[in-house]
C-alpha positions as CSV (number, residue, x, y, z in Angstrom):
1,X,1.0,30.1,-3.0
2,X,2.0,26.1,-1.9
3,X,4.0,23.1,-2.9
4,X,1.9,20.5,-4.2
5,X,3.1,17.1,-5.5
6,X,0.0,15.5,-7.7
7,X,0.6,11.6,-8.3
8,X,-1.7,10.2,-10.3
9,X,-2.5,6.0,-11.0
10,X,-2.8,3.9,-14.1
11,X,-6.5,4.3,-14.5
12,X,-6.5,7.8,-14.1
13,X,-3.6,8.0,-17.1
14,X,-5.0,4.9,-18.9
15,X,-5.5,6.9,-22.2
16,X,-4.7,10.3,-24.0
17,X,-8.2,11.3,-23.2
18,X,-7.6,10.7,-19.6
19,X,-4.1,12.3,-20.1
20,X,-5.2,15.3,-21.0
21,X,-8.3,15.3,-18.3
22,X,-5.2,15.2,-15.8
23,X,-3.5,18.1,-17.5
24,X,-6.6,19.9,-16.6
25,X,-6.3,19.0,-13.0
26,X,-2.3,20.2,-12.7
27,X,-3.1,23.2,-15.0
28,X,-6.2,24.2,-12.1
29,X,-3.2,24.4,-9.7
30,X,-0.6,26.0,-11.4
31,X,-3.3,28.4,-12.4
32,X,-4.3,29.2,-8.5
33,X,-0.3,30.2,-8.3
34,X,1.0,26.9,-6.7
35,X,4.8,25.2,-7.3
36,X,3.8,21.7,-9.0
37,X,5.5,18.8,-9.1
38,X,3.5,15.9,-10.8
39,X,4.3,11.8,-10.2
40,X,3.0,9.7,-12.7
41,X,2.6,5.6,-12.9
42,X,2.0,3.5,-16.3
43,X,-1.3,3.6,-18.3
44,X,-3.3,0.9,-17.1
45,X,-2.2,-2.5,-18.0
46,X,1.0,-1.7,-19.7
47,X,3.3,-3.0,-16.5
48,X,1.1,-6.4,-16.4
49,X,2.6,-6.2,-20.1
50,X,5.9,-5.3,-20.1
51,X,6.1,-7.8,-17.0
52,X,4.8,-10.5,-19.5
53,X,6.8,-10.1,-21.9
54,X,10.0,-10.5,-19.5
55,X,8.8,-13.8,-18.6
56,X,8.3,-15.1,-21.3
57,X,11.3,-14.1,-23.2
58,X,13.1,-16.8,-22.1
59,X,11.1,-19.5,-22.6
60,X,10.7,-18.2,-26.3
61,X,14.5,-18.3,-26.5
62,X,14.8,-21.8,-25.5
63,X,16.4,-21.2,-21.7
64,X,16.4,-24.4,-19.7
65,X,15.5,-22.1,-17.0
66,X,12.5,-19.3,-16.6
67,X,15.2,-16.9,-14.8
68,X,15.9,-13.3,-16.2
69,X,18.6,-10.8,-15.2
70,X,16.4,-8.4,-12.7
71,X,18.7,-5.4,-13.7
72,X,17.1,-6.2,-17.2
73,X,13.4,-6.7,-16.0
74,X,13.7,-2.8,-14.6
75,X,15.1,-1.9,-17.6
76,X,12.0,-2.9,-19.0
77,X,9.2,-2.5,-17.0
78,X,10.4,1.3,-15.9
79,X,9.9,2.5,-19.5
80,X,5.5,2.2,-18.7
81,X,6.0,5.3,-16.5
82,X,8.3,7.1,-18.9
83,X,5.7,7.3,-21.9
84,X,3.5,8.3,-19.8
85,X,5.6,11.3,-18.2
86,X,6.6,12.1,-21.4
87,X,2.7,12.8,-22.9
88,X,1.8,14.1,-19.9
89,X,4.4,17.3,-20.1
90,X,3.1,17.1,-24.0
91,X,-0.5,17.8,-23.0
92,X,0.7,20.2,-19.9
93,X,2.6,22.2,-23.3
94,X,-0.2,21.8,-25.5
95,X,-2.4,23.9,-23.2
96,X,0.0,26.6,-22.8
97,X,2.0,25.1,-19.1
98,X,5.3,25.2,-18.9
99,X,6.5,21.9,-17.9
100,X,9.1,18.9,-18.6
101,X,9.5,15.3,-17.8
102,X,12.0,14.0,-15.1
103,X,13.4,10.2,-14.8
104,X,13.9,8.8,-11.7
105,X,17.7,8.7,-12.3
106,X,17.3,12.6,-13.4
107,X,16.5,14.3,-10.5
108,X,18.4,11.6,-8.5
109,X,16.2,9.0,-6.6
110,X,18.9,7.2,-4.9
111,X,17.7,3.6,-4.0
112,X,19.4,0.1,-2.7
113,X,20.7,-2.4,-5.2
114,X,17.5,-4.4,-4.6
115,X,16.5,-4.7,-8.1
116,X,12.6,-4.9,-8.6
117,X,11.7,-4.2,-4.8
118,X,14.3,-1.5,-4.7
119,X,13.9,1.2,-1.4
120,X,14.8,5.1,-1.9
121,X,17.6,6.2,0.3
122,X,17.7,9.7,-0.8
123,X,16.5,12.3,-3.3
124,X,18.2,15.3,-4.2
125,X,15.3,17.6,-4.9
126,X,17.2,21.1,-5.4
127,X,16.9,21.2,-8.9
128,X,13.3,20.2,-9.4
129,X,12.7,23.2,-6.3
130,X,14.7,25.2,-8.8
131,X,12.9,24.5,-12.0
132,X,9.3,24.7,-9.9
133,X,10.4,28.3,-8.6
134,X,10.8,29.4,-12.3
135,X,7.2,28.0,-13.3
136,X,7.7,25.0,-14.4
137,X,6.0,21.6,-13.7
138,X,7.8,18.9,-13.5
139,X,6.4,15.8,-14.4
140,X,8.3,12.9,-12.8
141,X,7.9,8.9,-13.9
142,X,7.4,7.3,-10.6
143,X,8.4,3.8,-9.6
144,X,11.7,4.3,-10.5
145,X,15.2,5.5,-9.3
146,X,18.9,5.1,-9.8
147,X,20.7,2.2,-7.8
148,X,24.6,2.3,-6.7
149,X,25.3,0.2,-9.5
150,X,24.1,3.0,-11.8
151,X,21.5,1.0,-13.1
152,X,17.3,2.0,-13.1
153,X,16.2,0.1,-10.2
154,X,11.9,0.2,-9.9
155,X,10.5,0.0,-6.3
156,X,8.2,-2.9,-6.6
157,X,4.0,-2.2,-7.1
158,X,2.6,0.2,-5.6
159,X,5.4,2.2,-6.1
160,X,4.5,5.5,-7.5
161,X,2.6,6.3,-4.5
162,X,6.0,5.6,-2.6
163,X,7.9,8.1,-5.1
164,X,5.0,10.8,-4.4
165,X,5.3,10.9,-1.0
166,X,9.4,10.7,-0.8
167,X,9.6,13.8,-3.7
168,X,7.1,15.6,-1.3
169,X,9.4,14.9,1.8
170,X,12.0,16.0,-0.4
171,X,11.0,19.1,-1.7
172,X,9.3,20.0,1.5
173,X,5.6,20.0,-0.2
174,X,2.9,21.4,1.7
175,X,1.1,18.9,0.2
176,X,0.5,15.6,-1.5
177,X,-2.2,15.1,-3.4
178,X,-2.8,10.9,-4.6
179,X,-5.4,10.9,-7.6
180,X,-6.8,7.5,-8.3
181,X,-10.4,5.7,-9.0
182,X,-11.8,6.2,-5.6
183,X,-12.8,9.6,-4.2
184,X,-11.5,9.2,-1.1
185,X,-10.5,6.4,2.2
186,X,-13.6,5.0,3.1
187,X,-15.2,3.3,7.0
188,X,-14.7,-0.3,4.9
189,X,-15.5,-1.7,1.1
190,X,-18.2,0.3,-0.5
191,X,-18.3,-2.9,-2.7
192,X,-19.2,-4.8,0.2
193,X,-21.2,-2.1,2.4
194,X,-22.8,0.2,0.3
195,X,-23.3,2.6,3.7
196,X,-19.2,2.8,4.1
197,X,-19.0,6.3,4.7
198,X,-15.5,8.1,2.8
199,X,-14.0,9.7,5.8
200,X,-12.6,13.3,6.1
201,X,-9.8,12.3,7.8
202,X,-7.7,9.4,8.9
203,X,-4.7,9.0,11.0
204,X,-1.2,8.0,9.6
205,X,-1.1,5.2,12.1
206,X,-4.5,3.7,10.9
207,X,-3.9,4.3,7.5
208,X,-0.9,2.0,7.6
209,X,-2.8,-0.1,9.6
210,X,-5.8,-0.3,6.9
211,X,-2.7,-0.3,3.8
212,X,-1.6,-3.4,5.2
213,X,-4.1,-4.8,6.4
214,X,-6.1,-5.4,3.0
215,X,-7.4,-1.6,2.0
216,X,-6.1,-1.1,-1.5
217,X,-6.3,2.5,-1.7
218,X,-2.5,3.7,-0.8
219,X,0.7,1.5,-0.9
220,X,2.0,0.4,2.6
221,X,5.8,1.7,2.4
222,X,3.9,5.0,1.3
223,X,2.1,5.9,3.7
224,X,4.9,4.8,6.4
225,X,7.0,7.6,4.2
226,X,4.2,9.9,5.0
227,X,3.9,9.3,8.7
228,X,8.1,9.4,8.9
229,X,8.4,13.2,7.1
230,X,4.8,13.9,8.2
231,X,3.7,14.8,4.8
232,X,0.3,15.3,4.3
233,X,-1.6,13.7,2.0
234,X,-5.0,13.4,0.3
235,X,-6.8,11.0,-1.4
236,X,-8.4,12.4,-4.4
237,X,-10.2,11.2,-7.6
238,X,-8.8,11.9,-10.9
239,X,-12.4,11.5,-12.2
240,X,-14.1,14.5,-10.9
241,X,-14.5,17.6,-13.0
242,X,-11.2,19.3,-12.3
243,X,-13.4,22.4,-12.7
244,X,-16.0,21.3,-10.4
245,X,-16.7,23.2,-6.9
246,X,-14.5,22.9,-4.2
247,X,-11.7,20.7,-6.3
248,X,-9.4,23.8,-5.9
249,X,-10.3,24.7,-2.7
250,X,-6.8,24.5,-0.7
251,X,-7.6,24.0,2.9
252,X,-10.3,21.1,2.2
253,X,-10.7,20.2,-1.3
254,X,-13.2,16.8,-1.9
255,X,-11.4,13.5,-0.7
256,X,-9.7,12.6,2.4
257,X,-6.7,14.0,4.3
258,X,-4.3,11.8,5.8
259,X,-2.5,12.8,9.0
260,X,-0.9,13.5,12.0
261,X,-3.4,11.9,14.7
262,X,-2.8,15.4,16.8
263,X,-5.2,17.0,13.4
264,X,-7.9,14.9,14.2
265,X,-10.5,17.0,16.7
266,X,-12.4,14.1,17.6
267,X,-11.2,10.6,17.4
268,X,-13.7,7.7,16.8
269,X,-13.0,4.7,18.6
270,X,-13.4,3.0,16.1
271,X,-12.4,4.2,12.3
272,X,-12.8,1.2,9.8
273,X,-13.3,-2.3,9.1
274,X,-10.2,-3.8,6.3
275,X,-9.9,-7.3,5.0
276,X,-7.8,-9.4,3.2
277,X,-8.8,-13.1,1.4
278,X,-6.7,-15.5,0.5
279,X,-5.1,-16.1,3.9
280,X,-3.9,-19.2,5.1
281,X,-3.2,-21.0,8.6
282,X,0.4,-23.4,9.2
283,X,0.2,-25.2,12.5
284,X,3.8,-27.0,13.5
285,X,2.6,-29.5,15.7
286,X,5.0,-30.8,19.2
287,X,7.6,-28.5,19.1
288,X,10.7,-28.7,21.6
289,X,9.4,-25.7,24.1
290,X,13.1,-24.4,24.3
291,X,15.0,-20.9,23.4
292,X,15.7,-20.0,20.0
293,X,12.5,-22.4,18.5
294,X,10.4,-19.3,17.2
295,X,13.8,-17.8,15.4
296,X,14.5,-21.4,13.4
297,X,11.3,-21.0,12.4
298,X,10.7,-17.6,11.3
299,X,14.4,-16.4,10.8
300,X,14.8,-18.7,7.3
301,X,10.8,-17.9,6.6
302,X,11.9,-14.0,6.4
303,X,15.4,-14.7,4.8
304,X,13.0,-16.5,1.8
305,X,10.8,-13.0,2.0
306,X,7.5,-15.1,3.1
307,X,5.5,-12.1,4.8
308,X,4.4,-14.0,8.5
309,X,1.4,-12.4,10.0
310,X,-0.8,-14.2,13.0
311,X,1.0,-16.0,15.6
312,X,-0.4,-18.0,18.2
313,X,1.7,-20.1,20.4
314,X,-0.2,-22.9,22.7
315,X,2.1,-24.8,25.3
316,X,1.3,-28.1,26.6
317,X,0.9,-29.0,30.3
318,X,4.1,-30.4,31.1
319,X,5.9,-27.9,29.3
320,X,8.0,-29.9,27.5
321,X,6.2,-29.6,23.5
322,X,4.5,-26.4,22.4
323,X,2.4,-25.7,19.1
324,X,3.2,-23.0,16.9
325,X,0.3,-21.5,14.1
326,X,0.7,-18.2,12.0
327,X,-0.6,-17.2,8.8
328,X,0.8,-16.5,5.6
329,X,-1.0,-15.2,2.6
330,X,-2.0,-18.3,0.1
331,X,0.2,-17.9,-2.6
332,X,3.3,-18.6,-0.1
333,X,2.0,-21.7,1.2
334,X,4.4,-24.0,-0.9
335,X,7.3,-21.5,-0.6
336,X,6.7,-21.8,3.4
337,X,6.4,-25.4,3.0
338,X,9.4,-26.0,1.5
339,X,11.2,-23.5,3.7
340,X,10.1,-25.4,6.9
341,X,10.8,-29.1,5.5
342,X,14.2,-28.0,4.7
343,X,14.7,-26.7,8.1
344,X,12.6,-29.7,10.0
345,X,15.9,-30.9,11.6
346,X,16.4,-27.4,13.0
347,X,12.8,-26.8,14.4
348,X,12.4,-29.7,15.6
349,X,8.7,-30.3,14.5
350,X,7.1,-33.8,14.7
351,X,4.3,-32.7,12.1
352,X,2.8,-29.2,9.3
353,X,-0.5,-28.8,8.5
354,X,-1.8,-25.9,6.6
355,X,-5.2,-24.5,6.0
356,X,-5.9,-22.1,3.1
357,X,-8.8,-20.3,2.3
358,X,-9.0,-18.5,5.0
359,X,-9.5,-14.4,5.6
360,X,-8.5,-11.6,8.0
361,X,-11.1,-8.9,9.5
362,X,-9.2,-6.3,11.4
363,X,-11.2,-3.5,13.2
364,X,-8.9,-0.2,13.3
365,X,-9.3,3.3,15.3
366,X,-6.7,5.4,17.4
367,X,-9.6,5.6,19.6
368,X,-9.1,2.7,20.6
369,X,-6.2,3.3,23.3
370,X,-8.7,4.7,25.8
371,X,-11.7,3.0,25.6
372,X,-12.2,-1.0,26.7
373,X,-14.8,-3.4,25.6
374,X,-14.0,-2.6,21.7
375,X,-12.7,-6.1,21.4
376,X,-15.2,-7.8,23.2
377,X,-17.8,-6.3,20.9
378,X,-16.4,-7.7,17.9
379,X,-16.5,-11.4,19.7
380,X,-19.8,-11.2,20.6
381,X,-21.0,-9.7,17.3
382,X,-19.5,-12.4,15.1
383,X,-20.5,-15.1,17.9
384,X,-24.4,-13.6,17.0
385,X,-23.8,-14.7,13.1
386,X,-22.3,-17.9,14.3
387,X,-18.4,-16.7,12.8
388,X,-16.2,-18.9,14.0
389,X,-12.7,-17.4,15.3
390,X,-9.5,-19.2,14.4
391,X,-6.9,-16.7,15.7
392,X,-6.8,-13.4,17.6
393,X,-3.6,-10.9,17.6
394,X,-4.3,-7.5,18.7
395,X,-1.9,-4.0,19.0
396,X,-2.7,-0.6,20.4
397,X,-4.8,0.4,17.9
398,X,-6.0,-3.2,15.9
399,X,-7.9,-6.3,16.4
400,X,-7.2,-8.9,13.7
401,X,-9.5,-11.9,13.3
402,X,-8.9,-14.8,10.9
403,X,-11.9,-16.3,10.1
404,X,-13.4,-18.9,7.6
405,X,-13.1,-17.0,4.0
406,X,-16.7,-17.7,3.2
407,X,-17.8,-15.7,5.6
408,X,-15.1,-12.6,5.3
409,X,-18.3,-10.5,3.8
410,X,-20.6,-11.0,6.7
411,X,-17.8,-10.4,8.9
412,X,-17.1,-7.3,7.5
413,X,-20.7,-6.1,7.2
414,X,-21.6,-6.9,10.8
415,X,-18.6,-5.5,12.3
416,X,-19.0,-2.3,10.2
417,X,-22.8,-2.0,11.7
418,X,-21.8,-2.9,15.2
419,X,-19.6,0.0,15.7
420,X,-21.9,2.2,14.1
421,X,-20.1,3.1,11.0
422,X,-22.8,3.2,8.7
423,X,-25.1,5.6,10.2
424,X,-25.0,9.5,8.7
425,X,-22.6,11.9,10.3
């Protein structure tokens, strides 16, 4: 007998049918004798919704100003995950499972005042460990927890998979098991390269590498939950028979098992290709070279929450003027604008230009460490399609290169076949 936390997405509870096909999956596990614990998001398309509906309240009101009270938008938007907890533990006790609903504020998820993009600070999972040792299922609404001000706070999208993984730190899970439309954590886009092989298993570190680097498959603050408490965790699909061969299997059921790198037997050097579009490039031209210049210029960008990603710093020959360029993603690109013009006194900068439409191939493996070359072989690769690189930053395990966003596909498909990741294991 285990643990098992199942979380399961918006498309995988977008209707009662596919309700009640997830009952099946958490009733094939508390049948094999396991202690359940089940995190659910919002049926498909009801946050986008509720969100609307928030927004444009106060214009239909007559507000001068498109500002809403955030406590009240999580008031709202938190109530997507509670239908759908609440149907869910209808459908478990329709086909004969004990099991109730929880609210984030029930068991309690503890979280910052940070209304909308809130963070858990603790859970207090003794009574859900109680109620699971008796044989019940508890069937949590993710995204959501209780902030200091006593208030439902919801942790921003993406945020179920963050509540999975926490409840499984916090009731020490032997497993966590995230149920969503793909099967499993794939070598790059199948979309893109229909030889992308789904992986058996993947490394915490290159899993948060490939969250936030563009792969859409687990939430980034997730999976950096998972690698802190070392919870397992594997990526399932919800749309697979629940009956079907091998989907009860324990040890290595269908999908893909994320981590701890000292699991993984043989390490490739390389283990993926992610991308993100919809980049862009601001270049401060003539800077003062002089201490304290890089934090006036990216202290008030991270005080205005603009996520800076590439930086490349050229000086000139004298010394005296340097050039600063990093990326930020599109949609920040008046936000950073206006942030930089505001502090332009500060900086220093004689003139900004920006360059949007722009995208980032990154080439991830913990393999990487020990063998050279791997970054050389991506230069050369591109330099045979006649890719043009913009900017380079690498880490231990990462090469990120921002390229023209008409040809983020060919990158991606040339890089994926250079290392060999589309040949049959």
């Amino acid at each position: 007998m285990a643990r098992i936390v199942m979380k399961f997405g918006g498309t995988s509870v977008a209707n009662l049918e596919r309700i009640h096909n997830v009952a099946r999956h958490v009733k094939r596990e508390v049948d094999a004798g396991h202690e359940v614990a089940v995190v659910v998001s919002a049926m498909s398309g009801k946050t986008n919704e509720l969100v609307g509906w928030v927004q444009d309240m106060p214009k239909v009101a007559g507000a001068n100003s498109p500002f809403y009270d955030a406590r009240e938008y999580d008031a709202v938007v938190a109530s997507g995950e509670q239908v759908t907890s609440g149907i869910l533990a209808i459908a478990l006790q329709s086909m004969g499972v004990n099991a109730r609903s929880w609210q984030g504020w029930q068991i309690p998820i503890r979280t910052d005042n940070a209304h909308g993009a809130a963070r858990i600070m603790e859970i207090d999972g003794s009574d859900i460990i109680k109620r699971m040792g008796e044989g019940q299922v508890a069937v949590v609404a993710g995204f959501q927890g209780i902030g200091p001000d006593n208030r439902i706070a919801t942790l921003g999208r993406g945020g179920s998979d963050t509540s999975a993984v926490a409840i499984a730190a916090a009731v020490k899970a032997d497993r966590c098991d995230i149920y969503t439309d793909v099967d499993g954590v794939y070598t790059t886009d199948p979309r893109i390269v229909p030889k992308a092989r789904r992986m058996k298993k993947v490394s915490f570190e290159e899993m948060l590498e490939m969250a936030s680097l563009g792969s859409k498959v687990l939430q980034v603050r997730s999976v950096e939950l998972a690698m802190v408490h070392k919870v397992r965790t594997f990526v399932r699909s919800s749309f697979e028979d629940p009956d079907a061969p091998g989907m009860g299997d324990f040890l290595n059921p269908p999908g893909t098992l994320i981590c701890d790198e000292e699991e993984i037997v043989e390490q490739e050097v390389v283990t993926g290709i992610a991308y993100a579009k919809d980049e862009a490039q601001i270049s401060l031209r003539r800077l003062s070279d002089r201490p304290g210049v890089s934090a006036a210029i990216f202290g008030p960008l991270a005080e205005a929450h603009i996520n800076v990603d590439m930086i490349v710093q050229n000086i000139s020959e004298d010394g005296s003027k340097t050039d600063m360029t990093f990326t930020v993603p599109s949609g920040d690109v008046q936000k950073a604008m206006s942030v930089l013009e505001a502090n332009k006194e500060k900086i220093g900068f004689d003139v900004v230009q920006t360059e949007s439409g722009l995208a980032k191939v990154s080439v991830i493996g913990i393999g990487m460490r020990s063998h050279a070359g791997v970054a050389a072989q991506a230069f050369q690769a591109l330099a045979e399609k006649s890719i043009n690189i913009k900017a380079i930053t690498t880490s231990e395990i990462k090469i990120s290169i921002l390229i023209d966003g008409a040809y983020s596909e060919l990158a991606v498909r040339t890089l994926h076949s250079s290392y060999g990741l589309d040949k049959s294991e």
